[in-house]
KOLLOTOR-504889 format. One record per residue (C-alpha): x negated, y, z; residue number from 1. Coordinates in pm, 1 decimal, always signed. Layout:
REM residues N
+----------+----------+----------+-----+
|       xx |       yy |       zz | pos |
+----------+----------+----------+-----+
|        X |        Y |        Z | NUM |
...
+----------+----------+----------+-----+
***
This chain:
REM residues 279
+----------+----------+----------+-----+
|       xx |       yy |       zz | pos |
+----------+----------+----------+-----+
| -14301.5 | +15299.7 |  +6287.9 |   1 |
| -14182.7 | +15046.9 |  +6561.8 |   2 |
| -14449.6 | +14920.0 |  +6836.5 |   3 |
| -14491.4 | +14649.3 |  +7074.0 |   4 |
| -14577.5 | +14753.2 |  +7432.5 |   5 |
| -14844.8 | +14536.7 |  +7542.0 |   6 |
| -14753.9 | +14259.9 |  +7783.7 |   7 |
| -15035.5 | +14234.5 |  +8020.3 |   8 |
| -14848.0 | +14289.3 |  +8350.8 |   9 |
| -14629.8 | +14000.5 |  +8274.5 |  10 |
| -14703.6 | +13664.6 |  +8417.4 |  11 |
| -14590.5 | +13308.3 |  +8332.3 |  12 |
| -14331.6 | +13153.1 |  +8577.8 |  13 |
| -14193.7 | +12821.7 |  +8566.6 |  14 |
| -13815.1 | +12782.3 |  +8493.0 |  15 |
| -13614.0 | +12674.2 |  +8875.9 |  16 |
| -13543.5 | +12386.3 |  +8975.8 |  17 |
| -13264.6 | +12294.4 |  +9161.0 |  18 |
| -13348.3 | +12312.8 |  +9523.1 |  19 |
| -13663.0 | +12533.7 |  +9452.2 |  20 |
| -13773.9 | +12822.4 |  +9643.4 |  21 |
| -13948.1 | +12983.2 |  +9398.0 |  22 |
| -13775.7 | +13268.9 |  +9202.0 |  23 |
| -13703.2 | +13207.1 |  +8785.6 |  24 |
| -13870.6 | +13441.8 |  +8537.6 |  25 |
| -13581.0 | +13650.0 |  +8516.6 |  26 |
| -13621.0 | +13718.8 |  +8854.0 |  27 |
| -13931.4 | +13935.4 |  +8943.5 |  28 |
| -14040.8 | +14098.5 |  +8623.2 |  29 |
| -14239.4 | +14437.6 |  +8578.7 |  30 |
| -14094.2 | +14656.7 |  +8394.2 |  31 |
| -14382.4 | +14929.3 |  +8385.6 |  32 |
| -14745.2 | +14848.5 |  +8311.5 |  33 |
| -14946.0 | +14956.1 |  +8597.5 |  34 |
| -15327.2 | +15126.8 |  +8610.5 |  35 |
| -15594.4 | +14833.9 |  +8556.6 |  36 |
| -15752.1 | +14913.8 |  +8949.5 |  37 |
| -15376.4 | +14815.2 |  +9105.5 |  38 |
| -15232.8 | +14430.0 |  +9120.0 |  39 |
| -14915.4 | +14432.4 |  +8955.3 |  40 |
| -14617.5 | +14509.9 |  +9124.9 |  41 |
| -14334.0 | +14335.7 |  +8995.7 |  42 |
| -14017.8 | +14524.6 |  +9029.7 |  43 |
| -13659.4 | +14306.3 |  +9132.0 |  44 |
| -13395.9 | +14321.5 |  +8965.0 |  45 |
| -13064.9 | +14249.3 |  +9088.9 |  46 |
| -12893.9 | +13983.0 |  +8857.6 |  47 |
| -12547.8 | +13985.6 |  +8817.2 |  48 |
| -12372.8 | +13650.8 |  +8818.6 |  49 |
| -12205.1 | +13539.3 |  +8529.2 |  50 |
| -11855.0 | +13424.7 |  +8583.2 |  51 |
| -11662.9 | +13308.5 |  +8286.7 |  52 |
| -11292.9 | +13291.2 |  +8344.1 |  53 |
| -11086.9 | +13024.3 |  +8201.9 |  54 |
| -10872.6 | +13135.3 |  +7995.9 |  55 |
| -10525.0 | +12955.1 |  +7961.3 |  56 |
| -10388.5 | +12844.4 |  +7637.8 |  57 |
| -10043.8 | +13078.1 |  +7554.4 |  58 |
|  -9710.7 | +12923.3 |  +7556.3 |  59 |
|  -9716.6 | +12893.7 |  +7166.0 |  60 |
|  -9298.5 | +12990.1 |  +7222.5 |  61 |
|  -9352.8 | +13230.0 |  +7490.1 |  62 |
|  -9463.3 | +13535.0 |  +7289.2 |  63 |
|  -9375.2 | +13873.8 |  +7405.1 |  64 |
|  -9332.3 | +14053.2 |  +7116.7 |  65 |
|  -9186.1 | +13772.4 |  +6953.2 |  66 |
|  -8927.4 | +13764.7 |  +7209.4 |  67 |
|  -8873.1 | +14115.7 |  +7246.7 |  68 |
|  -8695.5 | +14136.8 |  +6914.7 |  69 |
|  -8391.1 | +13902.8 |  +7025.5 |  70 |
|  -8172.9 | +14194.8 |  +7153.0 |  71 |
|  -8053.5 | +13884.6 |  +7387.8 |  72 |
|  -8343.3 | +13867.1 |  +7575.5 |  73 |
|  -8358.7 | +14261.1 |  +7678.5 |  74 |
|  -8302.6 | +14338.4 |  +8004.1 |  75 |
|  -7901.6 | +14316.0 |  +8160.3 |  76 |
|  -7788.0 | +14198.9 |  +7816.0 |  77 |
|  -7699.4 | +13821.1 |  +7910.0 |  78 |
|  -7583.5 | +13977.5 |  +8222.3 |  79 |
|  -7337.4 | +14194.7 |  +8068.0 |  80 |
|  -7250.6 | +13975.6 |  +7785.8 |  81 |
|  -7164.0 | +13750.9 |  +8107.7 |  82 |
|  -6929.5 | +13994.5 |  +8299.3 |  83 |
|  -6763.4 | +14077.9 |  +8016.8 |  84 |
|  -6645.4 | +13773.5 |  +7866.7 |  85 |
|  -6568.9 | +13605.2 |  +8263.3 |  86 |
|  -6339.1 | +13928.1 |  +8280.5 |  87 |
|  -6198.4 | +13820.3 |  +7939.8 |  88 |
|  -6142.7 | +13512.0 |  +8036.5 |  89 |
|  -5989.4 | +13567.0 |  +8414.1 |  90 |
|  -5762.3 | +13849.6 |  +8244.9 |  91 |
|  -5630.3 | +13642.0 |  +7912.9 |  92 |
|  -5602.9 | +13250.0 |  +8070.8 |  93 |
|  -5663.4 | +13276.6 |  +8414.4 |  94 |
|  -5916.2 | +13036.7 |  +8373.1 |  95 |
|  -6205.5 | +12968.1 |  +8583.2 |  96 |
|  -6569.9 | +12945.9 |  +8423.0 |  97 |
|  -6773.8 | +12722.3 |  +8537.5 |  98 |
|  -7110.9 | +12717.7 |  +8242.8 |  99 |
|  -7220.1 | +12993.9 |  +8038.6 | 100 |
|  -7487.0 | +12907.6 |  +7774.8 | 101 |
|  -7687.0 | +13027.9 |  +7492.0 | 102 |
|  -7725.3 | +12835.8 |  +7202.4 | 103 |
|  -7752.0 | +12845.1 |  +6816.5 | 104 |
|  -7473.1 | +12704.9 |  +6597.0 | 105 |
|  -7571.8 | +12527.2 |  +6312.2 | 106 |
|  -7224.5 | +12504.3 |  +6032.2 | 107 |
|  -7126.7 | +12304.5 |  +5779.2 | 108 |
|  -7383.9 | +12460.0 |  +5498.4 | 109 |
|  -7678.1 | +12492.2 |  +5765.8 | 110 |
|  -7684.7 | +12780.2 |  +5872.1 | 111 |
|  -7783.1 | +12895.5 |  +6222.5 | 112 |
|  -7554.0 | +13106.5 |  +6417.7 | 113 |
|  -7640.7 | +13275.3 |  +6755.3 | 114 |
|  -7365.3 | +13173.7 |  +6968.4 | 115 |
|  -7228.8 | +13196.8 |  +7337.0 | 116 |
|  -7024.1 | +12871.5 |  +7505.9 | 117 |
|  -6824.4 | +12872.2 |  +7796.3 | 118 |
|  -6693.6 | +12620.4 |  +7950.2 | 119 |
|  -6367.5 | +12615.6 |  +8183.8 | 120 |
|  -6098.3 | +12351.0 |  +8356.9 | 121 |
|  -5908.6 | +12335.8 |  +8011.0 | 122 |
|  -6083.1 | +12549.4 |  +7732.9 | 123 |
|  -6426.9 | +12526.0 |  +7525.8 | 124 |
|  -6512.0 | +12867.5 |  +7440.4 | 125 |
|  -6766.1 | +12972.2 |  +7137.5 | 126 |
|  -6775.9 | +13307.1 |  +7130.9 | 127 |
|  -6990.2 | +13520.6 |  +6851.1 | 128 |
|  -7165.9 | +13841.4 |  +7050.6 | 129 |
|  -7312.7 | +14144.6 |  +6947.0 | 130 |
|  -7632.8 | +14180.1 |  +7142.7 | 131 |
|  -7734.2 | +14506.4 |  +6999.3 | 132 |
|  -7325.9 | +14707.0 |  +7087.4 | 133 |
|  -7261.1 | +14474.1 |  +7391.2 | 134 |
|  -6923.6 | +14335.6 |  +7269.0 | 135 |
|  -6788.5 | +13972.3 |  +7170.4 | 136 |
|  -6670.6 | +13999.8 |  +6771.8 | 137 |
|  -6547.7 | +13679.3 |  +6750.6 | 138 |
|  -6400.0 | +13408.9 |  +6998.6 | 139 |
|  -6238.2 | +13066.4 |  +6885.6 | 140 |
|  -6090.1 | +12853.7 |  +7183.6 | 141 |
|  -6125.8 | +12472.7 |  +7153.1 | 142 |
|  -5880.3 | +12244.5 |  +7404.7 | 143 |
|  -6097.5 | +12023.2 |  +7631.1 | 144 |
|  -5851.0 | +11775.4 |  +7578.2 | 145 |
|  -5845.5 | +11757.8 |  +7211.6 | 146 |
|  -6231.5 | +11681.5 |  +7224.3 | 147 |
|  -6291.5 | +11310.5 |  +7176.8 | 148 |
|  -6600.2 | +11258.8 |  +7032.5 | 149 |
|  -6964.0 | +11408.6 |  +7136.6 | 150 |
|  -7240.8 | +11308.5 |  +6922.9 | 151 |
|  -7606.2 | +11358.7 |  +7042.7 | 152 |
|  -7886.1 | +11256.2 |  +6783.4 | 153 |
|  -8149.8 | +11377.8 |  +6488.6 | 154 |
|  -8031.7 | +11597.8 |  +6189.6 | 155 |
|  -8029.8 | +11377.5 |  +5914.6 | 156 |
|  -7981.1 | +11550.2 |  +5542.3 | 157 |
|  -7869.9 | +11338.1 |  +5178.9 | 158 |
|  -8152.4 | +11233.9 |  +5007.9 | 159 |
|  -8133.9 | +11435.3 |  +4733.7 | 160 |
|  -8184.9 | +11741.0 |  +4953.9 | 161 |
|  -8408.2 | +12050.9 |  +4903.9 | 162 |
|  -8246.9 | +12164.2 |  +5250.9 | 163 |
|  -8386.9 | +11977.1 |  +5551.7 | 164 |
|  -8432.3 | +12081.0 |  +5926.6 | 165 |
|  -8606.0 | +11917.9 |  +6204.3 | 166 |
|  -8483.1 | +11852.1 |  +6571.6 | 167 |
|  -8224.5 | +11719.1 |  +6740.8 | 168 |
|  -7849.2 | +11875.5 |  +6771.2 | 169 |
|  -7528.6 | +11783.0 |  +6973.0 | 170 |
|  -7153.0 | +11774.2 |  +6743.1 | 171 |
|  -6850.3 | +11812.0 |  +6913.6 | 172 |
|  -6538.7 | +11679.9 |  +6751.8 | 173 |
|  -6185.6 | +11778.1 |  +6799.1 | 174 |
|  -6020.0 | +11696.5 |  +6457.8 | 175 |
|  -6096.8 | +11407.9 |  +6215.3 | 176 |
|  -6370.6 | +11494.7 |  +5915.8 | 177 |
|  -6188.0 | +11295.8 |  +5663.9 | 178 |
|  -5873.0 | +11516.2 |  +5707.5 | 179 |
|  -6064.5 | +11850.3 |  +5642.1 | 180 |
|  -5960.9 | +11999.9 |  +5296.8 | 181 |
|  -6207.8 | +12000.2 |  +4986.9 | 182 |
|  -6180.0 | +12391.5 |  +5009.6 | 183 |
|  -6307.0 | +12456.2 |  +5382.4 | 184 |
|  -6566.0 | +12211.7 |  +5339.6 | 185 |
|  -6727.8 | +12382.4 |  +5035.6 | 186 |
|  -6655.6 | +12727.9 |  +5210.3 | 187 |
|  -6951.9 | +12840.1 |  +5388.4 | 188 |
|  -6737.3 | +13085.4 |  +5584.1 | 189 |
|  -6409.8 | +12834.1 |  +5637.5 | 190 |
|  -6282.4 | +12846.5 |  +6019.5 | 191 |
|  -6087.9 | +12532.1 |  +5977.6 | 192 |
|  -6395.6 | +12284.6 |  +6050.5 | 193 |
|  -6298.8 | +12022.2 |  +6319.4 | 194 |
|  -6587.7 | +12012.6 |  +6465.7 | 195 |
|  -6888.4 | +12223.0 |  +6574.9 | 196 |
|  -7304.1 | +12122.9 |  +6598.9 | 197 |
|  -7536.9 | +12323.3 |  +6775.8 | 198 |
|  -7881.1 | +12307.4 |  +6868.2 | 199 |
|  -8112.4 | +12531.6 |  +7133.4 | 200 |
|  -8164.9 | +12859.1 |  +7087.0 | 201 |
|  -8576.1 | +12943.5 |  +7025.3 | 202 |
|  -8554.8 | +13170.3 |  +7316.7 | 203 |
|  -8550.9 | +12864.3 |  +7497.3 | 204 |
|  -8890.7 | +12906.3 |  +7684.2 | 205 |
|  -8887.2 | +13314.6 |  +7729.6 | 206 |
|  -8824.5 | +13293.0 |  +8084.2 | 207 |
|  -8662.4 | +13033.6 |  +8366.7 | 208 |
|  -8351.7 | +13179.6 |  +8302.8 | 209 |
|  -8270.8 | +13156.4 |  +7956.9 | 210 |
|  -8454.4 | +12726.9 |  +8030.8 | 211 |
|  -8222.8 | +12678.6 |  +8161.4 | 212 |
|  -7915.2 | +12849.5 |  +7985.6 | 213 |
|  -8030.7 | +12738.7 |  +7656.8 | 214 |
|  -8080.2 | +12382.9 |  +7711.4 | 215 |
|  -7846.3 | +12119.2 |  +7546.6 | 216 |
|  -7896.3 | +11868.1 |  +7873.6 | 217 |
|  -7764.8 | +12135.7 |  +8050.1 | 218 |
|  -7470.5 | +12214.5 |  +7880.6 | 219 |
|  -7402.4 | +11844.4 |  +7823.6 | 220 |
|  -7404.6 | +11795.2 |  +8201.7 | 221 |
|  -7096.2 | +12023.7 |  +8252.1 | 222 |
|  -6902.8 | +11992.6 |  +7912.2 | 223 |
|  -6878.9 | +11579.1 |  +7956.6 | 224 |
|  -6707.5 | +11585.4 |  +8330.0 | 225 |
|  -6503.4 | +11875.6 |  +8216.8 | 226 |
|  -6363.6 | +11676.5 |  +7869.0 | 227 |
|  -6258.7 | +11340.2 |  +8117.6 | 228 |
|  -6089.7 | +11588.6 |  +8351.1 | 229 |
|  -5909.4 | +11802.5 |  +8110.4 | 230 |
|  -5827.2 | +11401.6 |  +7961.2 | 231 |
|  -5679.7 | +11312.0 |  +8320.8 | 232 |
|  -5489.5 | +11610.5 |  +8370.2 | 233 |
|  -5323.0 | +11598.5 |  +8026.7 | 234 |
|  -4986.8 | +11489.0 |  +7964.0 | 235 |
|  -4968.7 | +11534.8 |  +7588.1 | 236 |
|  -4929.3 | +11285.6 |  +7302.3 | 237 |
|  -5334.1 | +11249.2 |  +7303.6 | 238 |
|  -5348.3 | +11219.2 |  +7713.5 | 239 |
|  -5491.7 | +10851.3 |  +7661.4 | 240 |
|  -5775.3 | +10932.1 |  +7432.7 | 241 |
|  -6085.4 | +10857.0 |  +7576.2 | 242 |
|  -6397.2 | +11069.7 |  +7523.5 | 243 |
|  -6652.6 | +10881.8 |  +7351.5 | 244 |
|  -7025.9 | +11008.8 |  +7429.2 | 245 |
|  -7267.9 | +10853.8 |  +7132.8 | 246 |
|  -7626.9 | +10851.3 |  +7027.6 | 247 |
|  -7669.4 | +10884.4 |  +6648.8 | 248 |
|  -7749.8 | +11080.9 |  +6359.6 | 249 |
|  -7648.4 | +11419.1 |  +6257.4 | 250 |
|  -7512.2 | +11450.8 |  +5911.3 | 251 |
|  -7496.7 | +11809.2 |  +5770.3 | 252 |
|  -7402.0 | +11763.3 |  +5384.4 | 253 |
|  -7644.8 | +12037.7 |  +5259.8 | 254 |
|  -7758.7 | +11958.5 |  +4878.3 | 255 |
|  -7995.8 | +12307.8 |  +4724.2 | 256 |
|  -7920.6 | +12523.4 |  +5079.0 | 257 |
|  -8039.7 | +12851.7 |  +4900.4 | 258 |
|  -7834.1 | +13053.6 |  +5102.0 | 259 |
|  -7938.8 | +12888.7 |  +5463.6 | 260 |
|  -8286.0 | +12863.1 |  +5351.2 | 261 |
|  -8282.5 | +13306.6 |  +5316.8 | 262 |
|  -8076.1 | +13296.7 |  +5607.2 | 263 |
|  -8257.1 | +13073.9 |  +5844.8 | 264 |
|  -8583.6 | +13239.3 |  +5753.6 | 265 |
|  -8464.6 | +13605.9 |  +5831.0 | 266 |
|  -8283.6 | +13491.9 |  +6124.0 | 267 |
|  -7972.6 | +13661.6 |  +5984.6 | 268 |
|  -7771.1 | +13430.6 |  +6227.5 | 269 |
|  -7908.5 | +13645.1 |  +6546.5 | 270 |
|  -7880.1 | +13991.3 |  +6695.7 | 271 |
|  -8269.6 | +14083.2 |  +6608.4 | 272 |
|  -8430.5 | +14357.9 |  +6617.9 | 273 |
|  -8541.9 | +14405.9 |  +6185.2 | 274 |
|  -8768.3 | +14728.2 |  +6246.0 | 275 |
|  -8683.7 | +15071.1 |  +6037.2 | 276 |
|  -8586.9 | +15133.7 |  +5726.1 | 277 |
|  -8659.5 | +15426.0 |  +5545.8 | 278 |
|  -8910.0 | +15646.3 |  +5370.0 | 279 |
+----------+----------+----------+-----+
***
């Protein structure tokens, strides 16, 4: 059977004030009952100070584990993917790069690619890596001086679409649309596209370095000056194009987008890590 102790050595004390001298009740209390001949005695005890520690809101895109499955963001991978395609480039062209970027191609059907650009005095270079063996699969090399329109805007969809995405993308064009064949452009895996969109990568805000290696102001900043040079220096039929640099909406002619819609969710477009498989 549970008791209450009695409570006779306790006495009454005022809450303190500010700028009181008088100790609060939680202060001086007795903790023992003493003989009925003695005054009490209160006992002291030492009271801790509370501290409460503010505690900052997380970077709702800088999650570790999130981030640690994007075999791009383990350590020395950009780094190597780096070396290796600057050797590439210095040993095939003889070319000089001057930007290397991360970004995520988005094609004709919608679907997001993980992609590499470089950028050099005559070449655009998108390059599909393998983050998880360390090599470059693919690598398809646009002329800077074929480029002559950049278009920097929203995604905008038909609007009969059940295949929409939000944010804003940059389209480089190097060939008319109107001249691209019925076939590639209802062939989700056609090369012959004449142009190319791309938006950030979402590993955008891991760390400082991949801020600023994944952002489309960035890249814009180098490809633009490098387009009118490469424009200059030619002395092709197309040497008097002029590079036009607009501010409009994205098309991307997507009507049911069942395939980018399992894609896009899975992340199929990226080296990730998927976990095991098995039994």
């Amino acid at each position: 059977m549970s008791t209450t102790g009695s409570f006779e050595g306790f006495q009454a004390v005022s809450l303190k004030q500010e700028g009181d001298d008088q100790p609060s009740e939680t202060d001086h209390l007795s903790m023992e009952e003493e003989d009925p001949g003695k005054d009490p005695m209160p006992r002291q005890i030492s009271r801790q100070s509370s501290v409460t520690e503010s505690t900052l809101y997380p970077n709702p895109y800088h999650q570790p584990y999130i981030s640690r499955k994007y075999f791009a963001t383990r350590p020395g991978a950009i780094e190597t993917a780096m070396e290796d395609l600057k050797g590439h480039v210095a040993e095939t062209s003889g070319e000089t790069v001057q930007g290397f970027w991360l970004l995520t191609k988005i094609d004709h059907w919608n679907n997001e690619q993980e992609r590499i650009l470089l950028v050099t005095d005559k070449t655009l270079l998108i390059c599909k890596y393998d983050f998880i063996m360390l090599s470059c699969v693919q690598l398809q090399r646009i002329p800077l001086s074929a480029v002559y329109r950049i278009c920097l805007g929203n995604f905008t969809f038909p609007g009969m679409s059940l295949d929409k995405r939000q944010g804003e993308g940059l389209r480089i064009y190097w060939g008319s649309p109107e001249e691209q064949s019925l076939l590639s452009r209802w062939n989700p895996w056609s090369t012959e596209v004449p142009y190319a969109t791309f938006t950030e990568h979402p590993m955008k805000y891991t760390s400082e370095k991949f801020l600023e290696i994944c952002k489309l102001s960035g890249f814009m900043s180098k490809l633009v000056p490098a387009i009118q040079n490469a424009h200059k220096n030619s002395t092709g039929s197309g040497s008097r194009k002029k590079l036009m640099v607009l501010t409009e909406p994205i098309l991307i002619e997507t009507y049911t987008g069942l395939m980018s819609f399992i894609g896009n969710r899975n992340k199929l477009g990226y080296s990730l890590a998927r976990g095991s498989i098995g039994f």
